[in-house]
C-alpha positions as CSV (number, residue, x, y, z in Angstrom):
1,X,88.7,202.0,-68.1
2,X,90.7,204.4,-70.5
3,X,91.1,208.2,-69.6
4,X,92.1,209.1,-73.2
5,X,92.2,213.0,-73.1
6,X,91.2,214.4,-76.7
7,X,94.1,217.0,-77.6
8,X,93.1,220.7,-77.3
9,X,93.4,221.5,-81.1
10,X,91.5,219.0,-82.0
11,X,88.9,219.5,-79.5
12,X,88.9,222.9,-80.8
13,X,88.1,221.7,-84.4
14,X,85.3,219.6,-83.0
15,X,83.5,222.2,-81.1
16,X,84.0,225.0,-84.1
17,X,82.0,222.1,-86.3
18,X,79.2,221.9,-83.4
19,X,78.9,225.5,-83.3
20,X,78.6,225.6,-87.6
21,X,76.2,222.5,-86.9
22,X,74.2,224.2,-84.2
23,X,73.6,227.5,-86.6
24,X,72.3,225.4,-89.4
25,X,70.1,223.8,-87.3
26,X,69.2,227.4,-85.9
27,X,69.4,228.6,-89.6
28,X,66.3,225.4,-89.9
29,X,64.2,225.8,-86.8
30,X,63.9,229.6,-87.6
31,X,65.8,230.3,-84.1
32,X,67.7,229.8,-81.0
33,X,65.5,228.1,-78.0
34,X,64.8,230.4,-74.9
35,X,66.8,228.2,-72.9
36,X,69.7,228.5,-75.0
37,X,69.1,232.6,-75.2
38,X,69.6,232.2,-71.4
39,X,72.6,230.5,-71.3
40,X,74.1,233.2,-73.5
41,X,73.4,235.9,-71.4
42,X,74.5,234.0,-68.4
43,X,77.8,233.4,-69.6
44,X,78.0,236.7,-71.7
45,X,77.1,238.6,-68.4
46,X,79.9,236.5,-66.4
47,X,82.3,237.9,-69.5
48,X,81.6,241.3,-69.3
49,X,81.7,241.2,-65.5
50,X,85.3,239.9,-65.5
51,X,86.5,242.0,-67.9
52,X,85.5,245.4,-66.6
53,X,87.4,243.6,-63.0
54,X,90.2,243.3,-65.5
55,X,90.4,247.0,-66.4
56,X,89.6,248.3,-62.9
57,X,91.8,246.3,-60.8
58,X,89.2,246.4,-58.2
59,X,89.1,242.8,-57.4
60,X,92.2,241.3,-57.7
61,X,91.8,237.7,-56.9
62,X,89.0,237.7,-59.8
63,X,91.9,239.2,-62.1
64,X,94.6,236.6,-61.4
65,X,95.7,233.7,-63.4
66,X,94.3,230.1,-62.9
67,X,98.1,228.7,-61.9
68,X,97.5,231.7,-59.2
69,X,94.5,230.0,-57.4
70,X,96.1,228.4,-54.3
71,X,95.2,224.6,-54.6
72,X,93.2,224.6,-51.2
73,X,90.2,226.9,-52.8
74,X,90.0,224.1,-56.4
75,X,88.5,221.4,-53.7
76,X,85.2,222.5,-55.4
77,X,86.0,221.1,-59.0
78,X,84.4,217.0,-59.4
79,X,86.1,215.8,-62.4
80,X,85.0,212.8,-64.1
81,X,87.3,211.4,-66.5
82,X,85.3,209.1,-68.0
83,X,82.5,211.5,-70.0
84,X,85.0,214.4,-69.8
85,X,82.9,216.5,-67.6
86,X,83.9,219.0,-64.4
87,X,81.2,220.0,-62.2
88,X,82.0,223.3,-59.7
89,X,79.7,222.9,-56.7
90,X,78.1,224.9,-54.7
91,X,76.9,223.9,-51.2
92,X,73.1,224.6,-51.0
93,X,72.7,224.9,-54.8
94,X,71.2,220.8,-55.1
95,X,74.9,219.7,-54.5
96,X,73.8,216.6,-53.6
97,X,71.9,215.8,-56.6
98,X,75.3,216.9,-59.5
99,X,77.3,214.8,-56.9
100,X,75.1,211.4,-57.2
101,X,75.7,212.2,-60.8
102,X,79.2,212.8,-60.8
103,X,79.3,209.5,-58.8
104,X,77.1,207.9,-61.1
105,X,78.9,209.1,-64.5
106,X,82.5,208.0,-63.0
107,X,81.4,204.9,-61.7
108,X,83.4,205.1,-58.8
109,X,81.3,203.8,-55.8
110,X,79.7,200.5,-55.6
111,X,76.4,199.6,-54.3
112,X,76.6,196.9,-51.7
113,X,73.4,195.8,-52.8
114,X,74.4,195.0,-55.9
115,X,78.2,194.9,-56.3
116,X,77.8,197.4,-59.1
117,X,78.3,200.9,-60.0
118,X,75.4,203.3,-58.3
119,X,73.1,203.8,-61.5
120,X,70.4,205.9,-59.8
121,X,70.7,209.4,-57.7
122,X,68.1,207.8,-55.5
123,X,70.0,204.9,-54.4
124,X,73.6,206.7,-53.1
125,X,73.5,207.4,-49.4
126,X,74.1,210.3,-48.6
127,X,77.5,209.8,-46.5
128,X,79.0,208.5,-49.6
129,X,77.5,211.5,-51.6
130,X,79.0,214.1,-49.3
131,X,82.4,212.0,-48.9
132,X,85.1,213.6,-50.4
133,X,87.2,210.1,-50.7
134,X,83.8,209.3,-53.3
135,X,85.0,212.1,-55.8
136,X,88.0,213.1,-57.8
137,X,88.9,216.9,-57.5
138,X,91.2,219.2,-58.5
139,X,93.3,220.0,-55.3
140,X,93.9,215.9,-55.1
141,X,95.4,216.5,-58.4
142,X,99.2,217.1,-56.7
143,X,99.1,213.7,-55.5
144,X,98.6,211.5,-58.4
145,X,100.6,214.4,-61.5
146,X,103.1,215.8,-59.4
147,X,105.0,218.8,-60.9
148,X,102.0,218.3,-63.6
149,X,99.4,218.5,-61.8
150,X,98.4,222.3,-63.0
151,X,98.9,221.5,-66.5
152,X,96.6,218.4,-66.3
153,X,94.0,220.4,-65.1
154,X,94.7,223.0,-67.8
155,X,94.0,220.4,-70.2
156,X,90.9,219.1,-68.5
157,X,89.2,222.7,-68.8
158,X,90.0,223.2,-71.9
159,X,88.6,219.9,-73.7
160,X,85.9,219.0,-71.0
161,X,82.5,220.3,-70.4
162,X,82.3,222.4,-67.6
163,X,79.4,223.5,-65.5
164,X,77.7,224.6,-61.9
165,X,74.8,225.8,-60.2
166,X,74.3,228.8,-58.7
167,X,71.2,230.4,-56.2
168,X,70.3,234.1,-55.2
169,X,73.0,234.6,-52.5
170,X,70.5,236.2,-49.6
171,X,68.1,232.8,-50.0
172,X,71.5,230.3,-50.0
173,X,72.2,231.6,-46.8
174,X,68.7,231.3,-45.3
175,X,68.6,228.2,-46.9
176,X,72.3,227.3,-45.1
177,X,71.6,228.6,-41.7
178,X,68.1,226.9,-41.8
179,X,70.1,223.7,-42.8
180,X,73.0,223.8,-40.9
181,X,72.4,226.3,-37.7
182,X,68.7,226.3,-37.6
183,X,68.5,222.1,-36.1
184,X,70.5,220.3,-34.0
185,X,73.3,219.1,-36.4
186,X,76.3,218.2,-33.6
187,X,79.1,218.8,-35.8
188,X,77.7,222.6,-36.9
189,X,76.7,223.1,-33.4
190,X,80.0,222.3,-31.8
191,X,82.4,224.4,-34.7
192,X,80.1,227.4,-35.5
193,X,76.8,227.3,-33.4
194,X,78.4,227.3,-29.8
195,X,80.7,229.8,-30.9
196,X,77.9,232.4,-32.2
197,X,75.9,231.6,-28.9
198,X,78.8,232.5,-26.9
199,X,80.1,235.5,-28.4
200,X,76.6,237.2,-29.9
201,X,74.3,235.8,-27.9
202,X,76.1,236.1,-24.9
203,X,75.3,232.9,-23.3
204,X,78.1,231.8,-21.1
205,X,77.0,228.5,-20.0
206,X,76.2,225.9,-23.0
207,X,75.7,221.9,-23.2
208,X,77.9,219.9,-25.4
209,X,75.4,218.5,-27.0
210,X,73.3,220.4,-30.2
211,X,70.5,218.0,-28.9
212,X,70.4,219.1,-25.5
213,X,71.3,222.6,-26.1
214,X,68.2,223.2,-29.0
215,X,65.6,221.2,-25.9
216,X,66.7,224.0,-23.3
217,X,66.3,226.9,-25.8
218,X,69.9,227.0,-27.1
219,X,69.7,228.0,-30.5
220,X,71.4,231.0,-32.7
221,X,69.2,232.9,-34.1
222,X,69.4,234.1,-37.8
223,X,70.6,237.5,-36.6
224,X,73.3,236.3,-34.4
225,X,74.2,234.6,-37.8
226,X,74.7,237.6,-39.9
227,X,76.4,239.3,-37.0
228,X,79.3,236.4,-37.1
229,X,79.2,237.0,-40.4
230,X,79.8,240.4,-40.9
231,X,82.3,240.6,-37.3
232,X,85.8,242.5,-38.7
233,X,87.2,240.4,-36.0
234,X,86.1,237.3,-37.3
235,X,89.6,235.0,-38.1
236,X,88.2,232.4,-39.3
237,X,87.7,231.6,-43.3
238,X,83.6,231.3,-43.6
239,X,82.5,227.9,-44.2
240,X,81.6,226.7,-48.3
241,X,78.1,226.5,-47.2
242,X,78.0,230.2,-46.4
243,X,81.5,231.3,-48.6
244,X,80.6,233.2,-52.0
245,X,80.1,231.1,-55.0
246,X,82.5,233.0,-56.9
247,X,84.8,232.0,-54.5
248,X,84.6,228.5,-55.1
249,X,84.2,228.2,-58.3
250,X,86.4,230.6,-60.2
251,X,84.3,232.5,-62.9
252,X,86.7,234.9,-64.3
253,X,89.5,232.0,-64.6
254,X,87.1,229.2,-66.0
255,X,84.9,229.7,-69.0
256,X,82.0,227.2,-68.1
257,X,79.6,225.7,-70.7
258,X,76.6,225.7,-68.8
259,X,75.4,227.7,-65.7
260,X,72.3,226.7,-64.0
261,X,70.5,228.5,-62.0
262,X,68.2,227.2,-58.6
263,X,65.2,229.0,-59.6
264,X,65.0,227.4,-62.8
265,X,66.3,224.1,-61.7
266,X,64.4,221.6,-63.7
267,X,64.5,223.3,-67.0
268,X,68.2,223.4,-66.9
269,X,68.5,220.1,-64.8
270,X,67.0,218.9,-68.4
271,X,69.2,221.3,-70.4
272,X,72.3,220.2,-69.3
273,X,71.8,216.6,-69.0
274,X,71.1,216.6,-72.9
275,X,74.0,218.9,-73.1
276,X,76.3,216.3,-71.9
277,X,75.0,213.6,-73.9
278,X,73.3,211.6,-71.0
279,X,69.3,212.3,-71.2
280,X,68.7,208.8,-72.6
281,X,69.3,207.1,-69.6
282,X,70.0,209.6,-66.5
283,X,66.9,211.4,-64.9
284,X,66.8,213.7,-61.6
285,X,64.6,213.5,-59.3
286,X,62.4,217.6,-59.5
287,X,63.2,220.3,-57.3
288,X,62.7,219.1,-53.4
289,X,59.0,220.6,-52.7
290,X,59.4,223.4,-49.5
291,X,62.4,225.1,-51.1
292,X,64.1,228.1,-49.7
293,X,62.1,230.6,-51.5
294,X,63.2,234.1,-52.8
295,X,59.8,235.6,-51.5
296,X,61.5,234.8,-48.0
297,X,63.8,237.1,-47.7
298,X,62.1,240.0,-47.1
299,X,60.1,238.0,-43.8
300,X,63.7,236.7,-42.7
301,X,65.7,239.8,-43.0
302,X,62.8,242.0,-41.7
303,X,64.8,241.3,-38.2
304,X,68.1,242.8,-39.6
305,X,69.2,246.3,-39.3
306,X,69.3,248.0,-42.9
307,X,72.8,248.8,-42.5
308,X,73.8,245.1,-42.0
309,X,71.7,244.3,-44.9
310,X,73.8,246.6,-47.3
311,X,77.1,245.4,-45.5
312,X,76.2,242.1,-46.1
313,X,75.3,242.4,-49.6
314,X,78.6,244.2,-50.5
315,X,80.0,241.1,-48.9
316,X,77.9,238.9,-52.0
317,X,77.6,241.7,-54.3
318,X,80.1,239.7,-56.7
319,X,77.8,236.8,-56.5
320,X,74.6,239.3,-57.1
321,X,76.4,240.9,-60.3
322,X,78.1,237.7,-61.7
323,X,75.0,235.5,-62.2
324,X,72.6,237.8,-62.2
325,X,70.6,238.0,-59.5
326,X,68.4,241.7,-58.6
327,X,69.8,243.5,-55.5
328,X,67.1,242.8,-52.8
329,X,64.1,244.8,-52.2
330,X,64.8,247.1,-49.2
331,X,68.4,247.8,-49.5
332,X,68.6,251.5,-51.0
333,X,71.6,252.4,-53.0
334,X,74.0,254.2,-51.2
């Protein structure tokens, strides 16, 4: 299977043609599609949004250099070599679909059942999905370039197409705590659900078990949630299902060629798959029916003091003003 990297200046001359293509055909269809109007904006909005952190200094990790990003926070980044593509994910933001098609596009998992390459998102269980042994990303990157691993990756986001998803922040976390704290998952229970019991819920006695503990009443509740997550005293680096998108994924030091959005999921599920050449033969599944919805935060956060609500969203406010999303009803400016 050959990795052949097109070089940047000539990857350059290809996209300055597609872009000359892409306004004649503009020039002939009397326009540019809504969808593609969208995009603009989104990425244009990303742009301006970085560069006004540029001249402020007000958020300096959003200012830094991409060589000053620690490798431990570029786990995010699924690179598959094969159709020159990095996708940024973001936990609760239909991961688990881009993954199966990461894992599909790479061909690097093999169905049992047929002793070939997963061809269908359907068909990848999901312990292989969420396996990060199942993907190539960019903090593994030191291990197989050494002293070149920064400029490979350099390389990789200049020449290959890069995208990610990205969800109303207020609804990704109902959406996470409903997902993660709101059922007995043991491993959630034990490292973040015990924890928020004990210390905001004040219950001093618990069972091991998430199973047990959710039958005799143990549960946190979505308050106790916020609380942990808004506790100065917290130590303890918040989770990626709960940690700021921006903070995964790097806006302001990678230019990405398409950002989707949650809301909108199909159109640009469709968008991008014809964006990266692969519509012909790779179809999602639609949006899971009984989403999180963004009518529901109003009912969920009803139970939160105001003055948590405008804590929290300063906490998210990059993630509001990066991609785009209103500042919920309710919270008055300050």
């Amino acid at each position: 299977m050959s990795n052949r990297r097109i070089p940047v200046q000539q990857h350059e001359e290809v996209e300055q043609r597609e872009e000359e293509e892409l306004q004649e055909d503009e020039k002939e269809s009397g326009g540019v599609s809504a969808e593609d109007m969208e995009q603009r904006a989104r990425k244009q909005r990303i742009e301006d949004m970085c560069s006004e952190m540029r001249s402020t200094h007000k958020f300096p990790s959003m200012t830094r250099s991409f060589n000053q990003i620690p490798n431990n926070e570029l786990g995010h980044f699924i690179v598959d070599d094969k159709h020159q593509i990095i996708y940024c994910y973001v936990p609760k933001v239909a991961c688990t679909k881009w993954k199966s098609v990461m894992i599909i596009l790479s061909q690097s998992q093999i169905s049992p059942l047929t002793g070939k390459p997963y061809t269908a998102p359907k068909e990848i269980p999901r312990d292989i999905i969420h396996n990060r042994i199942s993907h190539l990303t960019f903090d593994k990157f030191i291990h197989i370039y050494g002293s070149q691993s920064r400029s490979q990756m350099k390389t990789k986001l200049q020449t290959y197409t890069k995208f990610l998803f990205v969800r109303d922040p207020f609804v990704r976390l109902i959406s996470a705590f409903r997902d993660k704290l709101g059922k007995p998952d043991q491993y959630f229970y034990m490292r973040f659900g015990s924890k928020i019991l004990r210390h905001y819920g004040h219950v001093s006695s618990l069972p091991n078990i998430a199973e047990e503990a959710f039958a005799a009443g143990f549960k946190p509740t979505f308050q106790q949630f916020i609380t942990y997550l808004l506790d100065p005293k917290r130590k303890e680096v918040l989770n990626e299902h709960w940690l700021q998108a921006y903070r995964l994924c790097h806006p302001c030091q990678v230019k990405y060629d398409f950002i989707g959005q949650h809301e909108t999921f199909n159109t640009d599920a469709k968008q991008l798959l014809k964006l990266l050449k692969v519509d012909k033969w790779l179809h999602l599944p639609s949006a899971y029916p009984n989403l999180t919805e963004i009518s529901w935060v109003r009912d969920w956060f009803n139970q939160i003091p105001i003055e948590a609500q405008r804590k929290l969203y300063k906490m998210y406010e990059l993630d509001f003003k990066l991609f785009g999303y209103p500042k919920p009803d309710g919270i008055a400016d300050e």
